[in-house]
mmCIF file of the N, C-alpha and C atoms, coordinates in Angstrom:
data_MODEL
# 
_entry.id   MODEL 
# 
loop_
_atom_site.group_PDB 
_atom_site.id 
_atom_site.type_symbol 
_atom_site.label_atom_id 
_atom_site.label_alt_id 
_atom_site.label_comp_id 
_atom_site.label_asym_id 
_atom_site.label_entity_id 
_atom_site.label_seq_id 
_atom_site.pdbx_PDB_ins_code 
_atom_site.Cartn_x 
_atom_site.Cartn_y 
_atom_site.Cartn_z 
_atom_site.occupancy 
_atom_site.B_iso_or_equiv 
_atom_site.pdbx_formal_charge 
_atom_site.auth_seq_id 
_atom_site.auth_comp_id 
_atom_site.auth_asym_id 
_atom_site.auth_atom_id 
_atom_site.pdbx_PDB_model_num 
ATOM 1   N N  . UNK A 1 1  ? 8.714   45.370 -16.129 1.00 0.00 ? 1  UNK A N  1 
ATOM 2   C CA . UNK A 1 1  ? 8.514   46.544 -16.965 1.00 0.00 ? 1  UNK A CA 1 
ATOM 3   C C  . UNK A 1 1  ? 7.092   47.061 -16.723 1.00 0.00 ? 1  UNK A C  1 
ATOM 4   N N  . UNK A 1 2  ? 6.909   48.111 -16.500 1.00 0.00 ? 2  UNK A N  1 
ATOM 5   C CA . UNK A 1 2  ? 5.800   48.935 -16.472 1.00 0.00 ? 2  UNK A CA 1 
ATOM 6   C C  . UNK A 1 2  ? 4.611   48.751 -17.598 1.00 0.00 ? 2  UNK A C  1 
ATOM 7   N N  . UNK A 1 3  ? 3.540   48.923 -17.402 1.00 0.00 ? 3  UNK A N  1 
ATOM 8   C CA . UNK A 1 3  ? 2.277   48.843 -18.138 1.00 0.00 ? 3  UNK A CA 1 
ATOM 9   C C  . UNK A 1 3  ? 1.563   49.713 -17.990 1.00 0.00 ? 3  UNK A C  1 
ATOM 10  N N  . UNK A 1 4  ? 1.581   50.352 -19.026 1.00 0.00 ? 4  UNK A N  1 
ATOM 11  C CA . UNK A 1 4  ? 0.259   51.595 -19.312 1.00 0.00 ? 4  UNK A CA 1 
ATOM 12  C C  . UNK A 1 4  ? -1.242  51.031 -20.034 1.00 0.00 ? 4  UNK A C  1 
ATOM 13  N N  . UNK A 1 5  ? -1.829  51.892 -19.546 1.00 0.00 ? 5  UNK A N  1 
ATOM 14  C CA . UNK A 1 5  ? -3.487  51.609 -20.010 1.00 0.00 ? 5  UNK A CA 1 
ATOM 15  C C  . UNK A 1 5  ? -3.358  53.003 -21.341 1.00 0.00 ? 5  UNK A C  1 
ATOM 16  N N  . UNK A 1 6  ? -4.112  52.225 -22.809 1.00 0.00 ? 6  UNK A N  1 
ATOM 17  C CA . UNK A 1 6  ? -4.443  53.592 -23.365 1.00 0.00 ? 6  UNK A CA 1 
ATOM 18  C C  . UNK A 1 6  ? -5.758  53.268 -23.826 1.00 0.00 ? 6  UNK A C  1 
ATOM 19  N N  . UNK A 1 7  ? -6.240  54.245 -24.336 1.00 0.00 ? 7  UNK A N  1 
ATOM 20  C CA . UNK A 1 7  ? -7.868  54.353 -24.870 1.00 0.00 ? 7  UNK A CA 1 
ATOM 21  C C  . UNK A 1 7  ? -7.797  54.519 -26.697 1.00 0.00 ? 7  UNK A C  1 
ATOM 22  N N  . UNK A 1 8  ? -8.648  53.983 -26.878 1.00 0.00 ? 8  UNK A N  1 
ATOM 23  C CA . UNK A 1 8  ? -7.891  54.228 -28.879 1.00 0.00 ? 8  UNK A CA 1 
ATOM 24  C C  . UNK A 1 8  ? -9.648  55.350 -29.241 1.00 0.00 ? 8  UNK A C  1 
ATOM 25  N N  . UNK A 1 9  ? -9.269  56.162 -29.387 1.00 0.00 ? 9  UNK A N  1 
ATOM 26  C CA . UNK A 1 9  ? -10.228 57.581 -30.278 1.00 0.00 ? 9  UNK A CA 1 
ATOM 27  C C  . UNK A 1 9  ? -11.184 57.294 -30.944 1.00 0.00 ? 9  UNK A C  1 
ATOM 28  N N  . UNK A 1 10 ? -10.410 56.621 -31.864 1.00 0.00 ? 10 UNK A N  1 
ATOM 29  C CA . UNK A 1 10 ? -11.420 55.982 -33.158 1.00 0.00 ? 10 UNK A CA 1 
ATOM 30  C C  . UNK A 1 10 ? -12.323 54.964 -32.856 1.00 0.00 ? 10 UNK A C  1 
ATOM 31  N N  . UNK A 1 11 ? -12.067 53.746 -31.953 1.00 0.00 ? 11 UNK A N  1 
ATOM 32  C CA . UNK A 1 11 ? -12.916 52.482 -31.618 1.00 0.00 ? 11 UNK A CA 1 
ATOM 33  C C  . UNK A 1 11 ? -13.229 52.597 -30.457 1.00 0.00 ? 11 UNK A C  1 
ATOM 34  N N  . UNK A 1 12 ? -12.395 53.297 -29.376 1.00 0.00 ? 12 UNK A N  1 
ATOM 35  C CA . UNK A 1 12 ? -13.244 53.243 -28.530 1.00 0.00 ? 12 UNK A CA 1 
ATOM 36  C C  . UNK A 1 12 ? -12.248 51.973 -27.022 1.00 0.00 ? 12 UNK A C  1 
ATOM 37  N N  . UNK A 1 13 ? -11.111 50.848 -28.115 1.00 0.00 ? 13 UNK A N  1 
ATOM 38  C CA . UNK A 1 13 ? -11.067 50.190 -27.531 1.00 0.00 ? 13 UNK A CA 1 
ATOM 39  C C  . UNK A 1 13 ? -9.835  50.735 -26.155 1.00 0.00 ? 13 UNK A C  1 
ATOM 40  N N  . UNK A 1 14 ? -9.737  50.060 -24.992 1.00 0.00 ? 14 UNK A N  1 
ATOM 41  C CA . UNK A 1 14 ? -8.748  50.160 -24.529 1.00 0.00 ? 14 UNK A CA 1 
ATOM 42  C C  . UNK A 1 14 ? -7.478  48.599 -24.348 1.00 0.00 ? 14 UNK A C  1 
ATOM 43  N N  . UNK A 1 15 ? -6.868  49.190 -24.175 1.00 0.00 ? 15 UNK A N  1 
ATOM 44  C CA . UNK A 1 15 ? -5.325  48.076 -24.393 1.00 0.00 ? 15 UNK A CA 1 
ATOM 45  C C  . UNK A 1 15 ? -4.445  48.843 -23.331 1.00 0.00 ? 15 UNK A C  1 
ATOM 46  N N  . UNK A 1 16 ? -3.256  47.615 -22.750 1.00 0.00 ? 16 UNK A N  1 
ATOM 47  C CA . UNK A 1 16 ? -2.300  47.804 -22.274 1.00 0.00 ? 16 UNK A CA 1 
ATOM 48  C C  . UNK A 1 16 ? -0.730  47.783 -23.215 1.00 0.00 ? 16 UNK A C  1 
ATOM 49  N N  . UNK A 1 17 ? -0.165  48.727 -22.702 1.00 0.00 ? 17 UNK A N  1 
ATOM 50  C CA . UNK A 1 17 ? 0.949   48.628 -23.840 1.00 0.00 ? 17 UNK A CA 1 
ATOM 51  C C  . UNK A 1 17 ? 2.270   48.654 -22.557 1.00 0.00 ? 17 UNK A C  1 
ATOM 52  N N  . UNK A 1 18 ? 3.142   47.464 -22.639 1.00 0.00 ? 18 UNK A N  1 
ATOM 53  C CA . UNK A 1 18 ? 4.577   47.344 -21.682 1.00 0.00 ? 18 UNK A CA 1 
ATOM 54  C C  . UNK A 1 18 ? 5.573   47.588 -22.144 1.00 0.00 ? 18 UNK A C  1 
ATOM 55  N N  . UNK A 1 19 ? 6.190   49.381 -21.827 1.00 0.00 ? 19 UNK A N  1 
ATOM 56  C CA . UNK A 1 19 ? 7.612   49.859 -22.369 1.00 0.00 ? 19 UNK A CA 1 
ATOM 57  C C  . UNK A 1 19 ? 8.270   50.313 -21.296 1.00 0.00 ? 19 UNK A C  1 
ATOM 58  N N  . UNK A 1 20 ? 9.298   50.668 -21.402 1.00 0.00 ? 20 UNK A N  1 
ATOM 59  C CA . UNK A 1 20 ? 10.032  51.403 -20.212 1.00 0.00 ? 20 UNK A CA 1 
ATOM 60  C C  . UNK A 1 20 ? 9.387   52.848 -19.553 1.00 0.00 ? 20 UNK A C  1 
ATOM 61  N N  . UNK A 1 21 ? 9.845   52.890 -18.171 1.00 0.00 ? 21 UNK A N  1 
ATOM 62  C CA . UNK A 1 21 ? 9.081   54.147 -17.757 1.00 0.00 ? 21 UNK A CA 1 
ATOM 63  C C  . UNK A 1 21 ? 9.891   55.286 -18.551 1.00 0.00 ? 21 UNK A C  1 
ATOM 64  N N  . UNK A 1 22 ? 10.644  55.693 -19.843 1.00 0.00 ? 22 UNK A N  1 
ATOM 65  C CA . UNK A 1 22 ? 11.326  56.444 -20.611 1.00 0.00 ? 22 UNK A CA 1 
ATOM 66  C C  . UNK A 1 22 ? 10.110  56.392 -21.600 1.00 0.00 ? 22 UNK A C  1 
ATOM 67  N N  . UNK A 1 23 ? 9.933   55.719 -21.848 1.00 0.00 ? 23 UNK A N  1 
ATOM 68  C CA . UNK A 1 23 ? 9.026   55.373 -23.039 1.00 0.00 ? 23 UNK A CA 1 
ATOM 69  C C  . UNK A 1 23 ? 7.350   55.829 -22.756 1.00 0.00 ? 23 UNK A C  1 
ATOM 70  N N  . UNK A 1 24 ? 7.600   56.286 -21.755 1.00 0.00 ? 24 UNK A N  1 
ATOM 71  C CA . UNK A 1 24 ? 5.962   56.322 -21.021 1.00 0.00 ? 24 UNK A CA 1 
ATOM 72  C C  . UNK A 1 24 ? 4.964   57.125 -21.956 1.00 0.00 ? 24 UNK A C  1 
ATOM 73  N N  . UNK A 1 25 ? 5.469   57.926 -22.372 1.00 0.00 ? 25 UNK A N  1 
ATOM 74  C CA . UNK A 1 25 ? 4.935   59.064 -22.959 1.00 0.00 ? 25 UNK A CA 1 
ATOM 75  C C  . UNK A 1 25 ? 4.366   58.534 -24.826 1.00 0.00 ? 25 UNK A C  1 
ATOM 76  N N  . UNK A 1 26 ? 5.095   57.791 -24.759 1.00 0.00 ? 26 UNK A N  1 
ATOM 77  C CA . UNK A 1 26 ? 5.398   57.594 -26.362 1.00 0.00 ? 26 UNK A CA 1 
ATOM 78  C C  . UNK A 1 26 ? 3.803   57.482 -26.744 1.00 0.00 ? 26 UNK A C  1 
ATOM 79  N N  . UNK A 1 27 ? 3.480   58.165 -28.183 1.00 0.00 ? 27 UNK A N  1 
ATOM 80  C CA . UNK A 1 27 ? 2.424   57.323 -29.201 1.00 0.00 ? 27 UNK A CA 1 
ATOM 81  C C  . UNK A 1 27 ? 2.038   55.717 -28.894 1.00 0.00 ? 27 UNK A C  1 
ATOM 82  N N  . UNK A 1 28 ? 0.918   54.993 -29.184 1.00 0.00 ? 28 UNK A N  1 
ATOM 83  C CA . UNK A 1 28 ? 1.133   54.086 -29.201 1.00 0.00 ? 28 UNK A CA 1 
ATOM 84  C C  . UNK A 1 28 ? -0.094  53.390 -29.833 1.00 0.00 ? 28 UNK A C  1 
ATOM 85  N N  . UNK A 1 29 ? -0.520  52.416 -30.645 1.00 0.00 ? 29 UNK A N  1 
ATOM 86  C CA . UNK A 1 29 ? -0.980  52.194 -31.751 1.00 0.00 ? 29 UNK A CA 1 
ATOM 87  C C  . UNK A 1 29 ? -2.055  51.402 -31.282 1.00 0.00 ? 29 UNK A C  1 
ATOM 88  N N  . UNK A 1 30 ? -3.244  51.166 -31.250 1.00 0.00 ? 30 UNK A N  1 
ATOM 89  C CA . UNK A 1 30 ? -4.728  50.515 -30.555 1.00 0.00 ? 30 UNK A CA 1 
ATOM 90  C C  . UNK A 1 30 ? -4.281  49.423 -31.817 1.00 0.00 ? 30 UNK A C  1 
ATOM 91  N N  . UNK A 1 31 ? -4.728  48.014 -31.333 1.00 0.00 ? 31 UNK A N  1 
ATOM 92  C CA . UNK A 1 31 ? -4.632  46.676 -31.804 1.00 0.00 ? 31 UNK A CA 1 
ATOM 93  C C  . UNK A 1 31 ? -5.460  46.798 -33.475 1.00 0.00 ? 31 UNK A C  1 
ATOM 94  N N  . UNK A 1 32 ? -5.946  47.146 -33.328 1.00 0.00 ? 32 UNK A N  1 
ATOM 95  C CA . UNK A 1 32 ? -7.109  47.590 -34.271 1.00 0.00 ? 32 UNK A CA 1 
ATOM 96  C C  . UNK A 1 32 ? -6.188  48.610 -35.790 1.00 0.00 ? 32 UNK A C  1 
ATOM 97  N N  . UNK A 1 33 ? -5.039  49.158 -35.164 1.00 0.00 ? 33 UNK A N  1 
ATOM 98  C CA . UNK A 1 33 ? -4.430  49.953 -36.115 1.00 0.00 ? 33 UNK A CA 1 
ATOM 99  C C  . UNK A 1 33 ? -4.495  51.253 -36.369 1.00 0.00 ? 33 UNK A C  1 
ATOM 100 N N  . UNK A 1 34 ? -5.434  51.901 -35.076 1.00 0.00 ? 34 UNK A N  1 
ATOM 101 C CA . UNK A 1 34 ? -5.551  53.209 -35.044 1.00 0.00 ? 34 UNK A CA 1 
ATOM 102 C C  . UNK A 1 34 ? -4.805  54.042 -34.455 1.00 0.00 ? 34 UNK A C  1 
ATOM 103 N N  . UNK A 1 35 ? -4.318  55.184 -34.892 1.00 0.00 ? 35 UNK A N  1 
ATOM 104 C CA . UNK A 1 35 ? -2.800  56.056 -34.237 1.00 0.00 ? 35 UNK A CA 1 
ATOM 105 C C  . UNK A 1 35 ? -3.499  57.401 -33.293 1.00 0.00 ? 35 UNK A C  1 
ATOM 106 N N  . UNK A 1 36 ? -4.986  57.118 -33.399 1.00 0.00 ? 36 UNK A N  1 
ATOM 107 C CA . UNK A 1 36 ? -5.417  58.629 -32.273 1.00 0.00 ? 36 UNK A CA 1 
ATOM 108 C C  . UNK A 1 36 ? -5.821  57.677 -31.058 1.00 0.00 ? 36 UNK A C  1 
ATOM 109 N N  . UNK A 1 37 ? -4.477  56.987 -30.247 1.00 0.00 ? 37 UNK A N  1 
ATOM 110 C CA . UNK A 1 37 ? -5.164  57.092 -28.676 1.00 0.00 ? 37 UNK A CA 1 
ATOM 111 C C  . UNK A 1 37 ? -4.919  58.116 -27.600 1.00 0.00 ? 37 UNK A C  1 
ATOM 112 N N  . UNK A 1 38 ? -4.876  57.720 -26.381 1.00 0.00 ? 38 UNK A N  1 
ATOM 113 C CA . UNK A 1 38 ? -4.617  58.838 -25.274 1.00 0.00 ? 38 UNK A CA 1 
ATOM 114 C C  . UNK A 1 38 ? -4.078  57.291 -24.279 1.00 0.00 ? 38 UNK A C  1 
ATOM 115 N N  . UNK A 1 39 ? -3.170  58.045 -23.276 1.00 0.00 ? 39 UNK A N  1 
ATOM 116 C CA . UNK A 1 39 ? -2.896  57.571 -22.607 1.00 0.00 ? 39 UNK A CA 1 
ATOM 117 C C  . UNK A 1 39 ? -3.693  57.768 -21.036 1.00 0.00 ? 39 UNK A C  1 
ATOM 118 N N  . UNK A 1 40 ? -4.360  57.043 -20.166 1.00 0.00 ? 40 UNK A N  1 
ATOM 119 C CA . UNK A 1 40 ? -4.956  56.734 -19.177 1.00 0.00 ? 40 UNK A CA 1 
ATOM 120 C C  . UNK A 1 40 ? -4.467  56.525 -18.269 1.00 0.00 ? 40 UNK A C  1 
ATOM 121 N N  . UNK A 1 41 ? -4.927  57.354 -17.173 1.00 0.00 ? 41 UNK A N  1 
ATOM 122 C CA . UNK A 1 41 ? -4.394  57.615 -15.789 1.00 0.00 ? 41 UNK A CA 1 
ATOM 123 C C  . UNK A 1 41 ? -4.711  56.371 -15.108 1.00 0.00 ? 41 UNK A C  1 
ATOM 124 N N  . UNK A 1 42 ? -3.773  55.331 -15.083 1.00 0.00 ? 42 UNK A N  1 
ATOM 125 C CA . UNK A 1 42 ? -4.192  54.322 -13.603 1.00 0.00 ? 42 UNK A CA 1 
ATOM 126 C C  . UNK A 1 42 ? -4.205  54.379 -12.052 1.00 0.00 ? 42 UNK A C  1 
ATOM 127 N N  . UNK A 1 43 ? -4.488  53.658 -11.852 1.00 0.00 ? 43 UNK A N  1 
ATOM 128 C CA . UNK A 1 43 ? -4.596  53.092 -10.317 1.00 0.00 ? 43 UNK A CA 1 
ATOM 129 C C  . UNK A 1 43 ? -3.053  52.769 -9.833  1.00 0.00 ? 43 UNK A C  1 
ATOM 130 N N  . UNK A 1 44 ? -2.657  52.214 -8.958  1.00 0.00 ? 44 UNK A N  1 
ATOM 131 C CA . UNK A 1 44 ? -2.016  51.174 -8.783  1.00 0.00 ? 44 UNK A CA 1 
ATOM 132 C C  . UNK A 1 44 ? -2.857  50.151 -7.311  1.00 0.00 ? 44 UNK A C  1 
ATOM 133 N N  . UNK A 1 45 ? -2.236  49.396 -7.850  1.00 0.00 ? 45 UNK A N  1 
ATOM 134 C CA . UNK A 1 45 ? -2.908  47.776 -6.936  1.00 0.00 ? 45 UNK A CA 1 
ATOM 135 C C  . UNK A 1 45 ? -1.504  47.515 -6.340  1.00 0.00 ? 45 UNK A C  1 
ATOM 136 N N  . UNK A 1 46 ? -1.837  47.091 -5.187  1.00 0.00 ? 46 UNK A N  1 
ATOM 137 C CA . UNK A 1 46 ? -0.481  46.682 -4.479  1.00 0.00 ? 46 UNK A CA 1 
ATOM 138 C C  . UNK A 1 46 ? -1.300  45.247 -3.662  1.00 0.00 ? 46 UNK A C  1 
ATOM 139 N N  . UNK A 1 47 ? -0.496  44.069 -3.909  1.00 0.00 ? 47 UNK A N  1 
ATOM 140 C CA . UNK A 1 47 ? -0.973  42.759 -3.595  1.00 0.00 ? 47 UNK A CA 1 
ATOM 141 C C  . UNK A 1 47 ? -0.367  41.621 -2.718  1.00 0.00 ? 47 UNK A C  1 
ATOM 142 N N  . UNK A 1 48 ? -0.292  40.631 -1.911  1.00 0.00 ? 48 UNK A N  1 
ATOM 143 C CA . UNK A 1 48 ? 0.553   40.414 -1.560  1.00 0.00 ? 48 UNK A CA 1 
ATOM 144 C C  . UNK A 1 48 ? 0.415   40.043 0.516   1.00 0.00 ? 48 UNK A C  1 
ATOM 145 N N  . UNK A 1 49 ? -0.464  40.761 0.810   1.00 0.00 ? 49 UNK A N  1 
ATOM 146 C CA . UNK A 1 49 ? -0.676  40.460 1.933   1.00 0.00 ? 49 UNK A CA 1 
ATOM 147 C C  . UNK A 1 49 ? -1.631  42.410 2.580   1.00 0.00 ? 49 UNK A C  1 
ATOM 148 N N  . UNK A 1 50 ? -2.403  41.647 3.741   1.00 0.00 ? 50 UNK A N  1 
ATOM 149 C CA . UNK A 1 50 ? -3.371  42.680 4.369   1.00 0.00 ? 50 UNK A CA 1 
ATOM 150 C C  . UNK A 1 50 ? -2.289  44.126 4.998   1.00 0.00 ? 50 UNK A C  1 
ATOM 151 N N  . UNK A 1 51 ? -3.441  45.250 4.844   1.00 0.00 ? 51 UNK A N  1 
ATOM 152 C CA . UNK A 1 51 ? -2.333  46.347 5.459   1.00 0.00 ? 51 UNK A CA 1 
ATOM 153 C C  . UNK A 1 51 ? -3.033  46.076 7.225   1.00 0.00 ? 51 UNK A C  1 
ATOM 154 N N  . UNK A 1 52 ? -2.163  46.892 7.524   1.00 0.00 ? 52 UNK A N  1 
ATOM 155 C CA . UNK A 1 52 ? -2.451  46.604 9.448   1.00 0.00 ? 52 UNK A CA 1 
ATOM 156 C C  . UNK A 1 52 ? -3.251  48.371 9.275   1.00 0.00 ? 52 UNK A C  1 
ATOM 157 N N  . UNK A 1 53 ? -4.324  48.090 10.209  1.00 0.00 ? 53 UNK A N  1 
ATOM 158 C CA . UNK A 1 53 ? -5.099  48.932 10.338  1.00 0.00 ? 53 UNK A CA 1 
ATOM 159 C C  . UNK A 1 53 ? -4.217  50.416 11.582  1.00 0.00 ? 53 UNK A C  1 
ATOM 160 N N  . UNK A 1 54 ? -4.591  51.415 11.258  1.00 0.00 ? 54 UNK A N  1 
ATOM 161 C CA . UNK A 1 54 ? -4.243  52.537 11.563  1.00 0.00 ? 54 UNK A CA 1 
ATOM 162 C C  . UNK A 1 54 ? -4.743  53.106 12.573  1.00 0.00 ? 54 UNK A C  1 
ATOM 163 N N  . UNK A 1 55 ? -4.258  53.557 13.782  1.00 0.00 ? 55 UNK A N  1 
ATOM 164 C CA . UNK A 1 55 ? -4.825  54.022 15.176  1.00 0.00 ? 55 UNK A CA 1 
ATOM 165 C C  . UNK A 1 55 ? -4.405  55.057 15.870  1.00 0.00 ? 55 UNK A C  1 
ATOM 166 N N  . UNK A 1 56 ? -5.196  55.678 16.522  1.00 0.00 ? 56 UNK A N  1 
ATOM 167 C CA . UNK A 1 56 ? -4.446  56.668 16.618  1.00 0.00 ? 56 UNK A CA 1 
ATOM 168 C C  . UNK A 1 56 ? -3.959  57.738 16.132  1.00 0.00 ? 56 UNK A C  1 
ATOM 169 N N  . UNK A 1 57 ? -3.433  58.656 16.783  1.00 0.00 ? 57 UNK A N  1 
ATOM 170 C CA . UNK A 1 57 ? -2.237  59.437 16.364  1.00 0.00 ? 57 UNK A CA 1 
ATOM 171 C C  . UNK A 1 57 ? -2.479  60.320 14.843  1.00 0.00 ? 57 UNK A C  1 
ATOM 172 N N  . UNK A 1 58 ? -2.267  61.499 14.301  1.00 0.00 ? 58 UNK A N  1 
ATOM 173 C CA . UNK A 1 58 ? -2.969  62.503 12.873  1.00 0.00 ? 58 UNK A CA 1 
ATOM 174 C C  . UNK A 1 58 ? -4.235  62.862 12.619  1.00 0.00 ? 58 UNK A C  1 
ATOM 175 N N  . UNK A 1 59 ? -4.591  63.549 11.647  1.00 0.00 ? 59 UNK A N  1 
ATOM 176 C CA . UNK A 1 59 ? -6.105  64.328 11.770  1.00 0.00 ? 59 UNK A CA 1 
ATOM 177 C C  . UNK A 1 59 ? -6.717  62.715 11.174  1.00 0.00 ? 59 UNK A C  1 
ATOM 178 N N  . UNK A 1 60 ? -7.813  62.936 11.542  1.00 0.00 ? 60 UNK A N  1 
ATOM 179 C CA . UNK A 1 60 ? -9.016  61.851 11.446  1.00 0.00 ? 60 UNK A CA 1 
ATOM 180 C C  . UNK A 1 60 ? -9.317  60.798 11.880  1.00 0.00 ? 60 UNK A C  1 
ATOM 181 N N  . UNK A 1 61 ? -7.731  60.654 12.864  1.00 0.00 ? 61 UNK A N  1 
ATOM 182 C CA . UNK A 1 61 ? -7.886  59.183 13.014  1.00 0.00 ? 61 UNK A CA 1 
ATOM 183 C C  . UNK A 1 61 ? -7.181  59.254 14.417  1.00 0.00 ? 61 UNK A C  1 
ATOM 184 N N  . UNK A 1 62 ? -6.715  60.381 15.451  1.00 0.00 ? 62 UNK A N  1 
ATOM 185 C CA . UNK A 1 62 ? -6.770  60.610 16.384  1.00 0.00 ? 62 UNK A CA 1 
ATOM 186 C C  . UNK A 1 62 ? -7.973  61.644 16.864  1.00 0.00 ? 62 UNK A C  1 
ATOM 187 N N  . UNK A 1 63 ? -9.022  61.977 16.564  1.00 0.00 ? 63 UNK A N  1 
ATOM 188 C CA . UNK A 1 63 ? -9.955  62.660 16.833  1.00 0.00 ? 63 UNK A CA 1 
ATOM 189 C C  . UNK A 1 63 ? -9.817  64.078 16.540  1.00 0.00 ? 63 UNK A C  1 
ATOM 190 N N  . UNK A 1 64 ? -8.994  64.956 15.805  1.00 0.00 ? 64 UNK A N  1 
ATOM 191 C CA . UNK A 1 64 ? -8.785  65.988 15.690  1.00 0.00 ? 64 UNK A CA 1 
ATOM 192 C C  . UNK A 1 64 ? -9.622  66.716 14.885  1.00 0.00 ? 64 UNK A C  1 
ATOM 193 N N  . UNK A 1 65 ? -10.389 65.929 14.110  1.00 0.00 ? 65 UNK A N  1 
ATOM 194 C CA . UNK A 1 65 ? -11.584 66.714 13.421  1.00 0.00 ? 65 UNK A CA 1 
ATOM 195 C C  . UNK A 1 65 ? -12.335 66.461 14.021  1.00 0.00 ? 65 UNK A C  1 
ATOM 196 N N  . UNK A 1 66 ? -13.491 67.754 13.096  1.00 0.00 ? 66 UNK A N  1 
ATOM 197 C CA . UNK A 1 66 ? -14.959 67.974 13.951  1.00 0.00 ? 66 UNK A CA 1 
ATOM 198 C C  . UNK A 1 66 ? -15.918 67.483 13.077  1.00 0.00 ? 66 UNK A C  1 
# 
């Protein structure tokens, strides 16, 4: 199940909250008990093993820029 990052208004704190990606949107309540957070744009991390380096071939990385 998916995990969102939110920020809570009032304290300041941030928390992760795990609902369905349906649910993404929803309100959601800082540990603390406060109902003004925002929801926070993440990252994603992908883990698991090295990427293979890129050669060659598209702009920047076959020489096509200046």
């Amino acid at each position: 199940m998916p995990r969102y990052d939110f920020r809570c208004r009032a304290c300041g704190s941030t928390f992760e909250v795990s609902r369905s990606m349906s649910a993404s949107n929803d309100p959601a309540t800082c540990p603390e008990g406060h109902d003004d957070t925002v929801k926070l744009l993440s990252t994603v991390s992908m883990t698991g093993g090295a990427a293979a380096p890129q050669t060659g071939g598209g702009c920047c990385g076959g020489g096509c820029c200046s």
